[in-house]
C-alpha positions as CSV (number, residue, x, y, z in Angstrom):
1,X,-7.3,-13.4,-8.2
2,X,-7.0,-10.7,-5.3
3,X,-3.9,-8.8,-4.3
4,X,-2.5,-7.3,-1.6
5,X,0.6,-4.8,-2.1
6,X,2.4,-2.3,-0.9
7,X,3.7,0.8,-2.4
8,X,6.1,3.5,-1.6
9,X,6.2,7.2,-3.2
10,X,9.5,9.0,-4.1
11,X,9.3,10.7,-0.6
12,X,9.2,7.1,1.1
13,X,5.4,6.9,2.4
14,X,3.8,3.4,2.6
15,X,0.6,2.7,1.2
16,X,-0.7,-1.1,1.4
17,X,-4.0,-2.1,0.3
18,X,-5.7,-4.3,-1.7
19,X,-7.6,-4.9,-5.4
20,X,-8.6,-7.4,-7.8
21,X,-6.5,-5.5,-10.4
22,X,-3.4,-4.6,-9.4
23,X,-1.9,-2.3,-12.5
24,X,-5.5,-0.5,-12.7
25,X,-4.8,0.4,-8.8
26,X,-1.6,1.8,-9.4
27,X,-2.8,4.0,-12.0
28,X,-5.2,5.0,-9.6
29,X,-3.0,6.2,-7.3
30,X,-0.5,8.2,-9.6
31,X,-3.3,9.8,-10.8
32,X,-3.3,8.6,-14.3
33,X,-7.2,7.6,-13.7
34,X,-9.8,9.2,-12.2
35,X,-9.6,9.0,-8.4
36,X,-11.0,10.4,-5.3
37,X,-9.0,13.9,-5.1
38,X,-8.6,13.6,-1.2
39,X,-7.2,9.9,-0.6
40,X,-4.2,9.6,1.2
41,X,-2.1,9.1,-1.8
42,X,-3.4,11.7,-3.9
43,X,-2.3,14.2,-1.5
44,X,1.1,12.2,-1.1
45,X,2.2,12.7,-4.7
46,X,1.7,10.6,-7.9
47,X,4.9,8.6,-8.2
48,X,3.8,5.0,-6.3
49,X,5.7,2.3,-6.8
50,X,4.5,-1.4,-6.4
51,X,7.6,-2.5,-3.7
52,X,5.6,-5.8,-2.8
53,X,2.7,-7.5,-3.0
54,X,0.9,-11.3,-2.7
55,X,-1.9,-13.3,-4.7
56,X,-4.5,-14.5,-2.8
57,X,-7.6,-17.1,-4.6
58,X,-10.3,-14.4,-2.8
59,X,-11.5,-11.5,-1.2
60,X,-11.4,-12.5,2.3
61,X,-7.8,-14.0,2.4
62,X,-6.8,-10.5,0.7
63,X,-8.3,-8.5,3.3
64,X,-7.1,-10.9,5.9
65,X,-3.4,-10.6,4.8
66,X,-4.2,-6.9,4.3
67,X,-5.0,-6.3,7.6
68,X,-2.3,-8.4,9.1
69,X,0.6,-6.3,6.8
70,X,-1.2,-2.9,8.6
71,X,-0.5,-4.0,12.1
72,X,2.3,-2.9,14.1
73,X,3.8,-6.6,13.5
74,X,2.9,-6.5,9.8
75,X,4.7,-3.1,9.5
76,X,7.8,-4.9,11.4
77,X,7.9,-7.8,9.0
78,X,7.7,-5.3,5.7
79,X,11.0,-3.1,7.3
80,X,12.8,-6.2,7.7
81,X,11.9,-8.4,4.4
82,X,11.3,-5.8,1.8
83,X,14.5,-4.2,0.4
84,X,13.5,-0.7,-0.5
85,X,11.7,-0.1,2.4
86,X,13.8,3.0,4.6
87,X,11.3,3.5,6.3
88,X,7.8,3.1,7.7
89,X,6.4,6.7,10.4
90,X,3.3,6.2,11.9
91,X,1.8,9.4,12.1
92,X,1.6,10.8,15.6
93,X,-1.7,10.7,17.6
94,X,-4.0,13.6,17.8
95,X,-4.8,14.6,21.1
């Protein structure tokens, strides 16, 4: 089984991604298992909470979903569906 889920830390950044284990993940990203120290969510904090998230049979129709919850219409569906969610910033582009 293969998940896709979103999480939000205690200072309401989004994170959605996807795993075969969705409680080892988690632990990943508070930190509570070893971890790459420059991810996103590392430098974001280490209280994640799972807000959402969907089974899937495999790989592909994670990543699919995945992908589909990280567009701008994805990210639209989230704010209105998903109690919890205040709110979802894009960062500003880089010029």
């Amino acid at each position: 089984m293969y998940y896709v889920y979103v999480i939000q830390s205690s200072n309401r950044k989004i994170y959605i991604g996807q795993t075969s284990n969705i409680e080892e993940r988690l632990k990943r990203h508070n930190k509570e298992k070893k971890s790459k120290p420059v991810s996103y969510t590392a430098r974001q904090g280490n209280n994640w909470k799972i807000i959402y998230s969907e089974a899937f049979e495999s790989r592909k129709e994670a990543l699919n979903r995945e992908k589909e919850l990280k567009s701008h219409k994805g990210r639209d569906w989230l704010k209105q569906n998903i109690k919890g969610i205040i709110q979802i910033r894009r960062e500003p582009p880089i010029d």
